[in-house]
Backbone as CSV, one residue per row, in Angstrom:
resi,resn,N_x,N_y,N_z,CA_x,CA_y,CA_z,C_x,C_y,C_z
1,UNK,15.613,11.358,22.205,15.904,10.370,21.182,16.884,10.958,20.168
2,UNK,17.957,9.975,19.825,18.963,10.610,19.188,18.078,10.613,17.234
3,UNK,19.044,11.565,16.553,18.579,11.821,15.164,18.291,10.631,14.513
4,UNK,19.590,9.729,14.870,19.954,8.486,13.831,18.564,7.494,14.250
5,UNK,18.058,7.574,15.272,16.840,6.577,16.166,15.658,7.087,14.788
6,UNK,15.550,8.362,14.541,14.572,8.503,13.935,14.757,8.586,11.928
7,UNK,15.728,7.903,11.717,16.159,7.733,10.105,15.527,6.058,9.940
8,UNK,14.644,6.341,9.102,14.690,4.778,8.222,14.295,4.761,7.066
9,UNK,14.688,3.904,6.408,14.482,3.537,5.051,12.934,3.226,4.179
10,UNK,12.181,3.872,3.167,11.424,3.105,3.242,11.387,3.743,1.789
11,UNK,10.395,3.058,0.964,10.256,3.547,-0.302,8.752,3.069,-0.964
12,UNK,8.199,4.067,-1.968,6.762,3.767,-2.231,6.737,2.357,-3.537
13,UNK,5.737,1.398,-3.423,5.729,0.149,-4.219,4.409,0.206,-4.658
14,UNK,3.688,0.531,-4.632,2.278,1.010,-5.570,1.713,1.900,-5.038
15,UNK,1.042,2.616,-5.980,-0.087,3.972,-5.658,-1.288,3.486,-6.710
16,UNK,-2.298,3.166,-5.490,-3.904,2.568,-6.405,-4.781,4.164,-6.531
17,UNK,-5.529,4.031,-7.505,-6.461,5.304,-7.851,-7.625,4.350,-8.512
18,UNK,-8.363,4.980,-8.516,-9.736,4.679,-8.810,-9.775,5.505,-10.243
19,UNK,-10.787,5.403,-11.315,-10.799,6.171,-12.339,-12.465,6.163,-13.134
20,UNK,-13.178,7.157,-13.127,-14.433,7.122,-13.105,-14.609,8.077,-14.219
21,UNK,-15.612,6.980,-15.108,-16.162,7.772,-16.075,-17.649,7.889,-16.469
22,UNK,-17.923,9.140,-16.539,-19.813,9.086,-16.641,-20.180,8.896,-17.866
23,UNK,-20.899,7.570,-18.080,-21.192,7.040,-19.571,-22.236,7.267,-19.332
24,UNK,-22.897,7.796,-20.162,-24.459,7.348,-20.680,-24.681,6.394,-20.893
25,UNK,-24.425,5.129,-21.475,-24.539,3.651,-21.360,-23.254,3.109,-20.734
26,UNK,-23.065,1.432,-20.564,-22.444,0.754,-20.351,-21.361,0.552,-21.397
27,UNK,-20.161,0.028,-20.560,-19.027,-0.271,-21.900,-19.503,-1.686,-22.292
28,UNK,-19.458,-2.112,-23.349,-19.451,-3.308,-24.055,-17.445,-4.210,-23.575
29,UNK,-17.616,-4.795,-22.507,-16.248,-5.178,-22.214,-16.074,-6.724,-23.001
30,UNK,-16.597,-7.250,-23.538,-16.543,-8.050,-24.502,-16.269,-7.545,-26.184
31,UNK,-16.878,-6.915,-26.189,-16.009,-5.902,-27.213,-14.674,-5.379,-27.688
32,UNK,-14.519,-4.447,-26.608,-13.391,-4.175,-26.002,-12.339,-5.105,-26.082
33,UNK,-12.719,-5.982,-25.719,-11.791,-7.387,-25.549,-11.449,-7.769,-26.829
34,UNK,-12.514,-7.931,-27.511,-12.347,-8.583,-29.150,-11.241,-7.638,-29.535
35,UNK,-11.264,-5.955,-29.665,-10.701,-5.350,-30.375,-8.851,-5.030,-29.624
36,UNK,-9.388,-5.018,-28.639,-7.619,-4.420,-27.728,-6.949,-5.864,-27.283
37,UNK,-5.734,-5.653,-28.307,-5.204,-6.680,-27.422,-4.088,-7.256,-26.611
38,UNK,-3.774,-5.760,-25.481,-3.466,-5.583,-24.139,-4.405,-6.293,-23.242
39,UNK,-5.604,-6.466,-23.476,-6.760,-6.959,-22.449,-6.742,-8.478,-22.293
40,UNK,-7.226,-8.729,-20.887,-7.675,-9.833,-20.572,-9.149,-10.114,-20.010
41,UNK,-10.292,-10.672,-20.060,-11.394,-10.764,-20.185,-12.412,-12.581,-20.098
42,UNK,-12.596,-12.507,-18.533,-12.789,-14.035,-18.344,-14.384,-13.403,-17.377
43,UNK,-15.090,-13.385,-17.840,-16.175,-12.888,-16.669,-16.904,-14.295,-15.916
44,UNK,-15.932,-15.239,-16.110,-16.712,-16.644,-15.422,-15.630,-16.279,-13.810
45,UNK,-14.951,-15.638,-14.361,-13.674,-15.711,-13.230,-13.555,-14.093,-12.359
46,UNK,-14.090,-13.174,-12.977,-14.029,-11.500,-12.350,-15.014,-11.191,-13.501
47,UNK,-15.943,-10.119,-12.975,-16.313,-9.416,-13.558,-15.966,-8.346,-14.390
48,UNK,-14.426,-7.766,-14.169,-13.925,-6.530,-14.758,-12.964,-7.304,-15.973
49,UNK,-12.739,-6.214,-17.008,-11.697,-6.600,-17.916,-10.258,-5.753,-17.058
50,UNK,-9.167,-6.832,-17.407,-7.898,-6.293,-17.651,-7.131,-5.625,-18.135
51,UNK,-6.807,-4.771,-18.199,-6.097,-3.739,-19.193,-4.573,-3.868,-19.068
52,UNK,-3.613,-4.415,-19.640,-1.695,-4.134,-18.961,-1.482,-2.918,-19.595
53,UNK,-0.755,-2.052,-19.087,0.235,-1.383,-19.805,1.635,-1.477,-19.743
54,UNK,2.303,-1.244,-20.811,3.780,-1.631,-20.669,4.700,-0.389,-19.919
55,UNK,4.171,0.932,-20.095,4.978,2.153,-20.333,4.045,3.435,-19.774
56,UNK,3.731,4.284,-19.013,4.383,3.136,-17.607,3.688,2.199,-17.053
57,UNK,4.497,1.290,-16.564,4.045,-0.091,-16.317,3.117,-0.233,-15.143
58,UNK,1.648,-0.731,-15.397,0.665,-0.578,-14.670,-0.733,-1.536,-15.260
59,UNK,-1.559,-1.741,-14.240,-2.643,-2.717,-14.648,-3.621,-1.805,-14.243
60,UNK,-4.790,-2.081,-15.167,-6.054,-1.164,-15.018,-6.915,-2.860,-14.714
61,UNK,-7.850,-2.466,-14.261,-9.368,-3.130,-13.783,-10.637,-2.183,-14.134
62,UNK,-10.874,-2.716,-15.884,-12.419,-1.816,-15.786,-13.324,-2.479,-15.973
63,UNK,-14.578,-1.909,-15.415,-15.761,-2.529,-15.407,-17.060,-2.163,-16.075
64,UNK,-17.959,-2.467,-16.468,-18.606,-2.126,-17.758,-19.541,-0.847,-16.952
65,UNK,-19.212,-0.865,-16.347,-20.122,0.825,-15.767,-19.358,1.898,-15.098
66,UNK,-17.940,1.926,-15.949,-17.136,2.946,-16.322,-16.477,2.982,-14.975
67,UNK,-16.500,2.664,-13.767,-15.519,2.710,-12.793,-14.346,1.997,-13.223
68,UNK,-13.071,2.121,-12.898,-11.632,1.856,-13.262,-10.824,1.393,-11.705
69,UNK,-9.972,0.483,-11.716,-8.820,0.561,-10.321,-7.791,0.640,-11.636
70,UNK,-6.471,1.221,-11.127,-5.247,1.390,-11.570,-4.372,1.066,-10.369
71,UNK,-3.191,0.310,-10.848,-2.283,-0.389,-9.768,-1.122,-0.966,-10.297
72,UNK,0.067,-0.714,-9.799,0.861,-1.275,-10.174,2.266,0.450,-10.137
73,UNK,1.924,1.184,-10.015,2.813,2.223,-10.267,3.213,2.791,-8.908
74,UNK,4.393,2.920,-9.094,5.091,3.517,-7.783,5.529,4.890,-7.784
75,UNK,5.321,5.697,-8.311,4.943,7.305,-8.217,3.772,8.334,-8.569
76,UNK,3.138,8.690,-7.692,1.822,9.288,-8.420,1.891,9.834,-9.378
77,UNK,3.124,10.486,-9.999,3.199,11.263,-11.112,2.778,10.889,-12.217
78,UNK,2.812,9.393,-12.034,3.095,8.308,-13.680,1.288,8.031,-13.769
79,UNK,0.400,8.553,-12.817,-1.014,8.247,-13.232,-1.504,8.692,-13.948
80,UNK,-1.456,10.138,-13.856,-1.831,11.138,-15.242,-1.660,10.609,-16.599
81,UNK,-0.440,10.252,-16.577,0.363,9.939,-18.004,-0.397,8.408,-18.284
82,UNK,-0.438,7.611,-17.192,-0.687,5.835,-17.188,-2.303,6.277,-18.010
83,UNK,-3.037,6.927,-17.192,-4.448,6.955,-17.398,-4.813,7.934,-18.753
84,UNK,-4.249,8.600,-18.815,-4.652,9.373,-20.715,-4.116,8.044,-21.361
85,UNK,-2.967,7.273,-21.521,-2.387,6.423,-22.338,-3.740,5.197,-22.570
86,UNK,-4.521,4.997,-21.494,-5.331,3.895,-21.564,-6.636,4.496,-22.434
87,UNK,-6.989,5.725,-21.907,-8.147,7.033,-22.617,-7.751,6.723,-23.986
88,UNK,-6.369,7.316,-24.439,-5.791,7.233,-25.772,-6.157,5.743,-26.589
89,UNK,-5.859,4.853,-25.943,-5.539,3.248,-26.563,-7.028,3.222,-27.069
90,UNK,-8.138,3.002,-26.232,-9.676,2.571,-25.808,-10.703,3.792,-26.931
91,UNK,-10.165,5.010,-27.328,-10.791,5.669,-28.094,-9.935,5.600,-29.915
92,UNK,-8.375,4.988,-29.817,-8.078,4.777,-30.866,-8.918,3.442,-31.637
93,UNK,-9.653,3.034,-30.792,-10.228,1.555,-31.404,-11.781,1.795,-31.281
94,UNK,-12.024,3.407,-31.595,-13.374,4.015,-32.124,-14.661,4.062,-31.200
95,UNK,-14.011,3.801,-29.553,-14.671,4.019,-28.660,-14.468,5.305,-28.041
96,UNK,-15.796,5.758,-28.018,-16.199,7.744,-27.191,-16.491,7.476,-25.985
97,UNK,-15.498,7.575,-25.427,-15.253,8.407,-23.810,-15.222,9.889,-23.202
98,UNK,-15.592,10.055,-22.154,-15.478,11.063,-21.025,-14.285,11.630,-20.414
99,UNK,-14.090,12.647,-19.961,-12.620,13.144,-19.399,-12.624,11.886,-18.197
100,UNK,-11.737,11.751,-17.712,-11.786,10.311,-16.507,-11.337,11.446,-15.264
101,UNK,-12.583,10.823,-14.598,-12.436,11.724,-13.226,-11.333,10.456,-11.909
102,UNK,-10.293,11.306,-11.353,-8.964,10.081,-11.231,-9.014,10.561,-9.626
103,UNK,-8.548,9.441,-8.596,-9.030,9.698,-7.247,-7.792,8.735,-6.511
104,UNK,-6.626,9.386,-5.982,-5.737,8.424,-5.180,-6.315,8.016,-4.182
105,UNK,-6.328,5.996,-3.883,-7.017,5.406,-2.865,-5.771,5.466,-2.192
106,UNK,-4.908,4.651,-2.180,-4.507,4.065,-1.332,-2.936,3.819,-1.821
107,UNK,-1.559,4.025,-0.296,-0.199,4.153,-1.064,0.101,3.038,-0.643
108,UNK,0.893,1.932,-1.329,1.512,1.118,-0.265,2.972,1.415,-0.531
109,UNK,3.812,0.966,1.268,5.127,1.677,1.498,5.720,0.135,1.531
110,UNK,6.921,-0.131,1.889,7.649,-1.064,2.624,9.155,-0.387,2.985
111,UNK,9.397,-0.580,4.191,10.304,0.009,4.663,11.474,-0.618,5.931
112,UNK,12.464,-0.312,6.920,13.245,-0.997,7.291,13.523,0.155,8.752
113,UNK,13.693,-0.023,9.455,13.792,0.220,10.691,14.981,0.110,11.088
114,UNK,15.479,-1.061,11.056,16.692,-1.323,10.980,17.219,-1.468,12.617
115,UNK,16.356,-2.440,13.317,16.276,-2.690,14.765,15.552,-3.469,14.695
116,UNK,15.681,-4.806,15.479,14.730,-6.151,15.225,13.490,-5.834,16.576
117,UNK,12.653,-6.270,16.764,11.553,-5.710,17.384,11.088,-7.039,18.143
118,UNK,10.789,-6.665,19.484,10.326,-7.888,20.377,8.655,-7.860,19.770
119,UNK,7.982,-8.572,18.998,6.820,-8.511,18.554,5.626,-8.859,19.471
120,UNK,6.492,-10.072,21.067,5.548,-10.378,21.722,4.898,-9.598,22.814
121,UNK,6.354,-8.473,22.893,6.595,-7.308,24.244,5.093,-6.502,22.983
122,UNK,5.518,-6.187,21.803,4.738,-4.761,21.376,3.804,-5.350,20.971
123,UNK,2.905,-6.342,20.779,1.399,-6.487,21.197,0.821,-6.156,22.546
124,UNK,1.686,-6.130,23.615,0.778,-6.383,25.054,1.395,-4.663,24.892
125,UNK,2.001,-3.444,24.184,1.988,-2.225,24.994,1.498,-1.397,23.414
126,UNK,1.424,-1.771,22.545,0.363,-1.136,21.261,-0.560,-1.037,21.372
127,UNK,-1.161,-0.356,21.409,-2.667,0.105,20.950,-3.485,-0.568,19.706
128,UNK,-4.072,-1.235,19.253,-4.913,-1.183,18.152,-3.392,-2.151,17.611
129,UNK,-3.386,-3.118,18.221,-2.345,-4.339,17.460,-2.427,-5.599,17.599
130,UNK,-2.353,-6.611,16.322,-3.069,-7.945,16.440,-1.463,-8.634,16.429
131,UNK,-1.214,-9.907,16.739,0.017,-10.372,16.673,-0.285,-12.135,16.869
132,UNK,-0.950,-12.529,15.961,-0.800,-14.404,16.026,0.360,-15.061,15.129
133,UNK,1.408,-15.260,15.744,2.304,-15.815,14.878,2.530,-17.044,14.263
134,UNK,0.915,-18.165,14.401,0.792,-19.159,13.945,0.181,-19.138,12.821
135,UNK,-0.497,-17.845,12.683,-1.210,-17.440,11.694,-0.541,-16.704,10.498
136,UNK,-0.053,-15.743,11.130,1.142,-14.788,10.172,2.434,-14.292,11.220
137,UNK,3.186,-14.311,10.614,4.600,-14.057,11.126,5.027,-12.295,11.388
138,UNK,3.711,-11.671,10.944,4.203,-10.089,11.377,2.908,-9.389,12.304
139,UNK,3.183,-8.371,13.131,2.069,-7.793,13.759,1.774,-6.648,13.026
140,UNK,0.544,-6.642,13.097,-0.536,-6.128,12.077,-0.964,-4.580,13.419
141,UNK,-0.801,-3.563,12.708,-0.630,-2.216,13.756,-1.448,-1.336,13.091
142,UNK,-2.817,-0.742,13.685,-3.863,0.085,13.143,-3.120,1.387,13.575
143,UNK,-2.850,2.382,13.017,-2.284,3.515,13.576,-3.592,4.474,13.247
144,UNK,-4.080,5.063,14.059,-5.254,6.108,13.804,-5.277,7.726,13.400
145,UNK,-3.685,7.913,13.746,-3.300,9.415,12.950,-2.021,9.615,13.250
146,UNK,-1.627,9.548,11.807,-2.325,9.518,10.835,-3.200,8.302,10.058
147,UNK,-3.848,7.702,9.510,-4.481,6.332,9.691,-3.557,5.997,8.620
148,UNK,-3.232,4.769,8.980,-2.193,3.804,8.449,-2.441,2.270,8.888
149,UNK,-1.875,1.226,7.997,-2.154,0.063,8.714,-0.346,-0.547,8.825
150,UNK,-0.196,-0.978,9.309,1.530,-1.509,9.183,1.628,-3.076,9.761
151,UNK,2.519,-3.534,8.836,2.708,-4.862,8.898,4.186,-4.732,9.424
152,UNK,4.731,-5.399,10.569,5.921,-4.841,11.170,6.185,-6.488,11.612
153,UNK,7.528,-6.572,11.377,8.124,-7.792,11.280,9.653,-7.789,12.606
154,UNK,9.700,-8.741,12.725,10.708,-8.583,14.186,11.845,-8.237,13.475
155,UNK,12.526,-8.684,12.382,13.537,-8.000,11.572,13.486,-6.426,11.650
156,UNK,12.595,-5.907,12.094,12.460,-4.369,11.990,12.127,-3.823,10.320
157,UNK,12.045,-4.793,9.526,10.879,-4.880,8.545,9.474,-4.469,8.406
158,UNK,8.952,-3.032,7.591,7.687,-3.056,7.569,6.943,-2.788,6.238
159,UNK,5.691,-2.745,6.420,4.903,-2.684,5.269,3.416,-1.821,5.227
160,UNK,3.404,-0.333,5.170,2.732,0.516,5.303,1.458,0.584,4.059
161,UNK,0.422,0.728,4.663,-0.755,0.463,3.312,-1.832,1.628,4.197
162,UNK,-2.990,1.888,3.563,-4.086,2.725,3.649,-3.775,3.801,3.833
163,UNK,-2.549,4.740,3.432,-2.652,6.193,3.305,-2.493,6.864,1.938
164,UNK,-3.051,7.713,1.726,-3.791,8.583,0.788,-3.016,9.634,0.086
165,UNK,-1.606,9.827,0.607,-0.995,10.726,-0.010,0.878,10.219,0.581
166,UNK,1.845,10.883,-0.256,3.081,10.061,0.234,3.558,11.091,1.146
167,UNK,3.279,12.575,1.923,3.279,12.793,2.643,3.438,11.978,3.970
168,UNK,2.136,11.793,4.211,1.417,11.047,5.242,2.135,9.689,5.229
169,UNK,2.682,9.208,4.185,3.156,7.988,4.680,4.487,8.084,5.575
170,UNK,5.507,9.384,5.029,6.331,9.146,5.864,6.093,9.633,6.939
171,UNK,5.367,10.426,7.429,4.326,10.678,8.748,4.292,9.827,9.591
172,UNK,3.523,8.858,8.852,3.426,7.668,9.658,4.390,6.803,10.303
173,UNK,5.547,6.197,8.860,6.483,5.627,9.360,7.506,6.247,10.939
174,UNK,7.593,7.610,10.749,8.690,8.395,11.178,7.758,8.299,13.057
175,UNK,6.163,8.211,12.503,5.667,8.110,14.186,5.860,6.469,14.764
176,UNK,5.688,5.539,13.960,6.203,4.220,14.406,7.343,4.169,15.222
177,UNK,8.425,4.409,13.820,9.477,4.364,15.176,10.285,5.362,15.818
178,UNK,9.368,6.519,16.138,9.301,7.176,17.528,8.993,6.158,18.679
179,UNK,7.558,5.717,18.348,6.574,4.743,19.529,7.337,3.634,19.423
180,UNK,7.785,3.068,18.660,8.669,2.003,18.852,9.815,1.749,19.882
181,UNK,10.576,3.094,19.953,11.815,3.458,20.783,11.086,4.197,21.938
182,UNK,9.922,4.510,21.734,9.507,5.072,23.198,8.813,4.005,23.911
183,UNK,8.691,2.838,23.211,7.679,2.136,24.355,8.934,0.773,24.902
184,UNK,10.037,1.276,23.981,10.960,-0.067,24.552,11.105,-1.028,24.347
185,UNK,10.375,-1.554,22.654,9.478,-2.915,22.418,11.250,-2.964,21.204
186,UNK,12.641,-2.885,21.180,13.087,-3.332,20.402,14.185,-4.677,21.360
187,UNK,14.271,-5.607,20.092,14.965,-6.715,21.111,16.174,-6.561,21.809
188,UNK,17.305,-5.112,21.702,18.570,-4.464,22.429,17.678,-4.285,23.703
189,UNK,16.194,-3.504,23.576,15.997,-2.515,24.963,15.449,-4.098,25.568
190,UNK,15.128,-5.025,25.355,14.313,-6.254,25.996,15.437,-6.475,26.557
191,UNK,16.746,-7.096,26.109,17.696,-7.778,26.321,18.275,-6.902,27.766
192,UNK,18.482,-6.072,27.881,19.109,-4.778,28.591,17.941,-4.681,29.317
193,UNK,16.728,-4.888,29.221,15.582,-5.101,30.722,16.154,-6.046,31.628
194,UNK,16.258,-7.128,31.021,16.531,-8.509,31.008,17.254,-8.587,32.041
195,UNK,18.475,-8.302,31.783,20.237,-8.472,31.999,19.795,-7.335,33.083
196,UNK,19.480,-6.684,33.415,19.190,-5.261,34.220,18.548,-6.257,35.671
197,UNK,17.126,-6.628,35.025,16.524,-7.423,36.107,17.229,-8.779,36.917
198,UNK,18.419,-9.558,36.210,19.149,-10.093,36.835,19.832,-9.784,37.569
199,UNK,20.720,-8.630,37.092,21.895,-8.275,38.327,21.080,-7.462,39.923
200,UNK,19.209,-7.205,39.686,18.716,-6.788,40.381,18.309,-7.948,41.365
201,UNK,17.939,-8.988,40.731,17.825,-10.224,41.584,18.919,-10.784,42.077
202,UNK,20.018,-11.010,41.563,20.917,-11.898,42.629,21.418,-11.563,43.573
């Protein structure tokens, strides 16, 4: 496989973390609410309060028994900084908190291939791949290692979610389309089956 087969584009669009703090009691998130007002707070509608931040730009989800989601940031670097800034805000308004114990879940990628993909050929030769196109318009690809889930679109369009570090994501991508070009599933290598199997028949 030539070099250029294995170059594609892709870039990170959120990094979720979890953020856990050991209270001795519960947060008062009605409280909270009264006093901060970055927050949003509807418990007929979610149980967690909202937190925005502007800088860096990111949404918290906390819940009154100190677990946290953070989302919205596209470099892990900016969590450290995202998550003291929220610590900072939540104790300037005379609430005592815990160091926040911080845990990367989950990266999501989207990326480009840049080869349109026979989607109906690479369900019947993928492994661990769903493909109803009445339902959704992309095939949905469990990759098991590194574990990844990918949303892969015949444009050669994709959308990488459930890995844990940005390592591993381009790991992943870079093994796609290896298996992609090795199993033959792009619409040039279909076309060129195709055209192959004709001049074999007439």
């Amino acid at each position: 496989m030539s070099e250029s087969e294995l170059k594609v584009e892709y870039k990170i669009n959120n990094v979720v973390a979890t953020v856990y703090l050991d209270l001795s009691e519960k947060l008062d998130l009605v409280k909270i609410a009264r006093k901060v007002p970055e927050t949003e707070y509807n418990p007929e509608k979610f149980p967690g309060l909202i937190f925005r931040l502007e800088s860096p730009r990111a949404s918290f989800l906390i819940f009154s028994t100190g677990s946290m989601v953070v989302t919205g940031l596209k470099n892990v670097k900016l969590i450290d900084k995202a998550v003291n800034k929220l610590m900072k805000t939540l104790k300037g308004f005379g609430l005592k908190l815990p160091e926040p114990n911080i845990k990367i879940q989950n990266f999501v990628a989207s990326g480009d291939l840049h080869i349109p993909i026979d989607l109906n050929k690479a369900v019947l030769l993928m492994e661990f791949a769903m493909y109803e196109p009445e339902v959704f318009p992309g095939l949905i690809y469990y990759m098991k290692d590194p574990k990844a889930v990918f949303l892969i679109f015949s444009t050669g369009k994709i959308v990488c979610t459930g890995v844990k570090n940005e390592d591993m994501v381009k790991k992943a991508i870079l093994k796609l389309n290896r298996l992609i070009h090795e199993l033959q599933i792009t619409i040039q290598d279909t076309f060129e089956e195709k055209e192959y199997e004709e001049i074999v028949f007439l």
